[in-house]
C-alpha positions as CSV (number, residue, x, y, z in Angstrom):
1,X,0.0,0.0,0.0
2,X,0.9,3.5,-0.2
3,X,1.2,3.9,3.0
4,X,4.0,1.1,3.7
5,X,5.9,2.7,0.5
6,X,5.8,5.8,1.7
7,X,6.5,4.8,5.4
8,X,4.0,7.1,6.6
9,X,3.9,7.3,10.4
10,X,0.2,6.4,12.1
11,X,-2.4,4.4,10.5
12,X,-5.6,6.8,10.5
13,X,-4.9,8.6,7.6
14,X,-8.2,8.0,5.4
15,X,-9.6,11.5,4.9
16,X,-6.4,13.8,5.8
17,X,-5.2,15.6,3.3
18,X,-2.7,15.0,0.9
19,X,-0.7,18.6,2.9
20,X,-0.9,17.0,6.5
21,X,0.0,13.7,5.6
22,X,2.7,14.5,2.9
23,X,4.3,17.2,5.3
24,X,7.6,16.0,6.2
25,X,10.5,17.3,3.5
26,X,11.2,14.0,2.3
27,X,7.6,13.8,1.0
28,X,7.9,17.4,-0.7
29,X,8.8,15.9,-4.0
30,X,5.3,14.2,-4.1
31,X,3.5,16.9,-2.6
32,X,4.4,19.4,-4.8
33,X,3.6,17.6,-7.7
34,X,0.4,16.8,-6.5
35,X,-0.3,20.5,-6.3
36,X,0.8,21.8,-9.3
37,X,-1.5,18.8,-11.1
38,X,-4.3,20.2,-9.1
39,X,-3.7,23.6,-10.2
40,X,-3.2,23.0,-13.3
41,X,-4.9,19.9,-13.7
42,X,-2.6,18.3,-15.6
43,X,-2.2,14.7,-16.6
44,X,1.3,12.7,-15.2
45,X,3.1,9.8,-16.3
46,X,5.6,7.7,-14.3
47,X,7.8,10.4,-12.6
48,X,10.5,9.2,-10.9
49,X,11.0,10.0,-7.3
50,X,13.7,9.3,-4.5
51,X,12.4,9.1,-0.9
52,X,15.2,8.3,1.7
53,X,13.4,6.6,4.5
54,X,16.2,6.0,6.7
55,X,17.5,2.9,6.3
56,X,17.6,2.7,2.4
57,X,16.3,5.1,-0.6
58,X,13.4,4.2,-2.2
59,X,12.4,4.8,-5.8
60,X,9.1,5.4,-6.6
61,X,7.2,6.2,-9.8
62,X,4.5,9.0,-9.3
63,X,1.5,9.3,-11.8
64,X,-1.1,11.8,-11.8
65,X,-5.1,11.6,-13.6
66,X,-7.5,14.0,-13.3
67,X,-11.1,13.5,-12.3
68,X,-13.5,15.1,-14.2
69,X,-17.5,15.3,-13.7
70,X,-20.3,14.6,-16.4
71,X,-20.3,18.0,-17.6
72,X,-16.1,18.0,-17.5
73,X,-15.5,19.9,-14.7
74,X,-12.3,19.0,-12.6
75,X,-13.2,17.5,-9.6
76,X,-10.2,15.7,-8.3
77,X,-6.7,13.5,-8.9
78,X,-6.5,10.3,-9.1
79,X,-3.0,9.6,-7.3
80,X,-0.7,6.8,-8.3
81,X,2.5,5.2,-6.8
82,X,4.3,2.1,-7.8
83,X,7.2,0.8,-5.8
84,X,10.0,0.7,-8.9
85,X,13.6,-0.1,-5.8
86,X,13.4,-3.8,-7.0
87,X,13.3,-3.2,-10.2
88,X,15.8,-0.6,-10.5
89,X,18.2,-2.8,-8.4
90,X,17.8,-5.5,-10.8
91,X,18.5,-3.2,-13.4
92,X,21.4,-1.9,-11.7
93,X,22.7,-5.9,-11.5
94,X,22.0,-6.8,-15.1
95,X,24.3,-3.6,-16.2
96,X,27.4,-5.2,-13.6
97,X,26.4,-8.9,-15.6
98,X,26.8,-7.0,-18.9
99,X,30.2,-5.4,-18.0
100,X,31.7,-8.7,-16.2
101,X,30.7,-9.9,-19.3
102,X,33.3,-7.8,-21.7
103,X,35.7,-7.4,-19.0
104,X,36.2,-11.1,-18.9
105,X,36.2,-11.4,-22.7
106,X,38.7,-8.7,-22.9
107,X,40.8,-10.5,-20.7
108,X,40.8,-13.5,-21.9
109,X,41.6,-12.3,-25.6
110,X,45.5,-11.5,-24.8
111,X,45.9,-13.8,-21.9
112,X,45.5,-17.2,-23.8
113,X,48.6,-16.1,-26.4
114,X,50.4,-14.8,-23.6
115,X,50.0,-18.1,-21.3
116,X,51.0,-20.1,-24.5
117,X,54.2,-18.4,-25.2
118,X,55.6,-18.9,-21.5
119,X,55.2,-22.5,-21.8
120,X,56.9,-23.0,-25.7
121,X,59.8,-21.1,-23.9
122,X,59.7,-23.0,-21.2
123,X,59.4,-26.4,-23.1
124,X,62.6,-24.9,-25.5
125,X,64.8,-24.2,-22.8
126,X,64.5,-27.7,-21.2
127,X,65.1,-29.1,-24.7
128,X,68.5,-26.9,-24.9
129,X,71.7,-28.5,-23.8
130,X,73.4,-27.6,-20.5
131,X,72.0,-25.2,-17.6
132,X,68.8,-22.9,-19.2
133,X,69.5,-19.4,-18.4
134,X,68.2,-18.7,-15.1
135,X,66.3,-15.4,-15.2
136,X,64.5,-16.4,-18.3
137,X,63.5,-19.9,-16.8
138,X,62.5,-17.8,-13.8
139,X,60.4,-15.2,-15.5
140,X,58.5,-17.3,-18.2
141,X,57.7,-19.5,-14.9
142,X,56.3,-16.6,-13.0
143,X,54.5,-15.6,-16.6
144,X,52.2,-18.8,-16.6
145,X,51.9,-18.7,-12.7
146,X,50.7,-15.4,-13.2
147,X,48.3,-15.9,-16.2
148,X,46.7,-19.2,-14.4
149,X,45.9,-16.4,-11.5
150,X,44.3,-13.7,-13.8
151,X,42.6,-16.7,-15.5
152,X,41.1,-17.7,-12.3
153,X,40.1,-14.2,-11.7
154,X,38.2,-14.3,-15.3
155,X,36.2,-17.1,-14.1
156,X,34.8,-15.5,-11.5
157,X,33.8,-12.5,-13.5
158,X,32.1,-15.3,-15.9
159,X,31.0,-16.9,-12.8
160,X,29.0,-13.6,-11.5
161,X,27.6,-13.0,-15.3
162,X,26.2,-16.1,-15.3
163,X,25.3,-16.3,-11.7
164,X,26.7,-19.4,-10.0
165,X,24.1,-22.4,-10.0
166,X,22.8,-23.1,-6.3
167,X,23.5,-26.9,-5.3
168,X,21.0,-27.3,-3.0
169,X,22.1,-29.8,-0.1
170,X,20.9,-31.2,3.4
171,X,23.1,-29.4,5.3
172,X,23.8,-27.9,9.2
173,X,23.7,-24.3,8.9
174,X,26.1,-24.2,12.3
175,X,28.4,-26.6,10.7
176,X,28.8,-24.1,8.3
177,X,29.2,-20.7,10.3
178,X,31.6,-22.9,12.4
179,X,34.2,-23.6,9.4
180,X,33.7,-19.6,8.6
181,X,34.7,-18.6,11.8
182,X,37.3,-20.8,12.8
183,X,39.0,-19.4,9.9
184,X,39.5,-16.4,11.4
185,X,39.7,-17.4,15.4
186,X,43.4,-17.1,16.3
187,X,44.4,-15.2,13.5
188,X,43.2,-11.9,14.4
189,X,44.7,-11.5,18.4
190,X,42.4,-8.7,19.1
191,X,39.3,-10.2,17.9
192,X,36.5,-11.6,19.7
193,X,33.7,-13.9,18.7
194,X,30.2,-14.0,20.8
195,X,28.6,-16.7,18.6
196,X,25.1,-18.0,19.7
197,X,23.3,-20.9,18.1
198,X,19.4,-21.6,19.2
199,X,18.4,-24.7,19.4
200,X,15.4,-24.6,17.3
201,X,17.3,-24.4,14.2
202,X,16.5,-27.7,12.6
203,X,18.9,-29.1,11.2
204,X,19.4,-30.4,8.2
205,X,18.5,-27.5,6.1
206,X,18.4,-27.1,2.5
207,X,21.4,-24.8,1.0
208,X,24.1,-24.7,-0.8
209,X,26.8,-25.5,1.7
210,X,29.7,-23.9,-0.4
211,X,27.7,-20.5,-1.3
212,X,26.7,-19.8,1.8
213,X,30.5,-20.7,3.7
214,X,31.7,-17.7,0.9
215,X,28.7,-15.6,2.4
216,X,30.2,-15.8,6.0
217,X,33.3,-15.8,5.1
218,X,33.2,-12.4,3.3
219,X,31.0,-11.0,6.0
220,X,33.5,-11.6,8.7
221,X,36.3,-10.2,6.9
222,X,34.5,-6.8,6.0
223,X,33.7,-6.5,9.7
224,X,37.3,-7.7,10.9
225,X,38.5,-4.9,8.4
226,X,35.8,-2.3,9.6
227,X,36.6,-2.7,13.2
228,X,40.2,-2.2,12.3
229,X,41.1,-5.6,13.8
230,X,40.0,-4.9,16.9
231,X,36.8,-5.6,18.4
232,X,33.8,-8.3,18.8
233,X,31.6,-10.0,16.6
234,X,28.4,-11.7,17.8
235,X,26.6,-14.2,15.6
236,X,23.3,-15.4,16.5
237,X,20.7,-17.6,15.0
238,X,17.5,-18.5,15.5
239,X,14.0,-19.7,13.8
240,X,10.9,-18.3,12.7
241,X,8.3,-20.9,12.5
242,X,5.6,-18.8,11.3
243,X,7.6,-17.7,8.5
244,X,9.7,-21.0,8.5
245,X,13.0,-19.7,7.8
246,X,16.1,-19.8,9.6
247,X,17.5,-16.5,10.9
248,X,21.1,-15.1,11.0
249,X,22.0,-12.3,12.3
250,X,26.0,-11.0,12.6
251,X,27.0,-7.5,14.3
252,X,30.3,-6.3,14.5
253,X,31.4,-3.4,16.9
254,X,32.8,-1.0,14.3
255,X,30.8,2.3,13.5
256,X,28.4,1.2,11.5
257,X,27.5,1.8,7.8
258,X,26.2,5.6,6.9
259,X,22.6,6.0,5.5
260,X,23.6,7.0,2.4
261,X,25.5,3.6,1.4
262,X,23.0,1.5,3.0
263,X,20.8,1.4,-0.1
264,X,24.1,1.0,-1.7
265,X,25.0,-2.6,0.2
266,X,23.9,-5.5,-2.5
267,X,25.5,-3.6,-6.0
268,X,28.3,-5.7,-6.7
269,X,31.6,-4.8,-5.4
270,X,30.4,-1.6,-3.7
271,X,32.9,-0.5,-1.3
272,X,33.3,1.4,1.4
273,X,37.3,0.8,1.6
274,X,39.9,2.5,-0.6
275,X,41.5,-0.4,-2.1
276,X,38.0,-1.6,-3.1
């Protein structure tokens, strides 16, 4: 409804008008174009509008229709929002797809020639007689090291164009958030795990074990890094029965993410950090 889009505070709003309960600033977008289309009574299509809501922006699409009697007088607007944040986030996805895409076609263009050459001089150099030359032996090894690496790297740019295919397994979703952490426990000195598993988490679940370990595992880091290496992370589950889904919830002690970027967290490769 237009009242959960809009996040409007209070449910007894049938009958207000459009001033009282459009009369916060972020709302002023709306409300002025509601009065110029009844001033003018004018006829709007699909305008775009930001509303920040606090925890994450939200993109709406604003149209406008007047009313008119039997005897065409103007008698009102009809007032129209549609909720277009998924759909402009999926957008936003399908444009990263689109330049993995090239980037990894780019890459892999020069690489393959490249990766090829390093091992015919490596294969001619065993072939010569007496000791190869050292520093070229060394370099055309390091060449094909390298390449492998950047080819690995290309994958997983094809990888996220494609978007990975979920194996779906029985698995122990504790099991799981157990290998993430103990990844991390002794490595970082000055960090502290609080990690809290309910016991009405059945168990197995179906996931796919190896997705979900990289989801944990990149969520602890960005908070080990965000903390600065120094701090506590809790991690607690737990399970909703009406909703039947199994609840995760991870908190670091850092300072938090700023509104701004929090409508910003699930484009690929945002970052907050200066090396990206």
């Amino acid at each position: 409804s237009a009242r959960e889009m809009l996040a409007l505070p209070g449910k007894n709003i049938i009958g207000k008008s459009y001033k009282d309960i459009l009369s916060l600033s972020k709302y002023g977008e709306i409300s002025k174009s509601i009065e110029l289309g009844i001033q003018k009574k004018y006829r709007l299509s699909d305008k775009e509008i930001n509303i920040n809501s606090g925890a994450q922006d939200t993109a709406l699409a604003l149209s406008l229709s007047p009313l008119r009697q039997s005897n065409n007088k103007f008698s009102g607007l009809i007032v129209v929002l549609d909720n277009l944040t998924q759909l402009i986030k999926a957008q936003k996805i399908a444009a990263w797809k689109e330049v993995a895409q090239r980037v990894a076609h780019e890459i892999k263009n020069p690489l393959t020639p490249i990766q090829l050459s390093a091992e015919r001089i490596i294969k001619h150099l065993k072939k010569k007689k007496g000791k190869p030359d050292e520093i070229i032996d060394d370099g055309a090894n390091t060449i094909v090291q390298e390449a492998r690496t950047i080819k690995a790297l290309v994958d997983e740019f094809s990888n996220f164009a494609r978007m990975p295919k979920v194996h779906m397994q029985s698995t122990d979703i504790h099991e799981i958030i157990e290998q993430a952490v103990s990844l991390f426990k002794g490595l970082f000195k000055d960090i502290e795990f609080d990690v809290l598993y309910s016991l009405s988490v059945p168990s197995p679940i179906q996931t796919d074990p190896e997705q979900m370990k990289r989801v944990f595992i990149n969520i602890l880091d960005n908070a080990i890094h965000a903390m600065n290496k120094k701090g506590e992370i809790k991690i607690q589950t737990s399970f909703e029965k009406k909703e039947q889904r199994v609840k995760i919830e991870i908190a670091d002690s850092g300072h938090g993410i700023s509104l701004k970027d929090k409508g910003k967290l699930f484009l690929p490769h945002f970052s907050t950090k200066k090396k990206g």
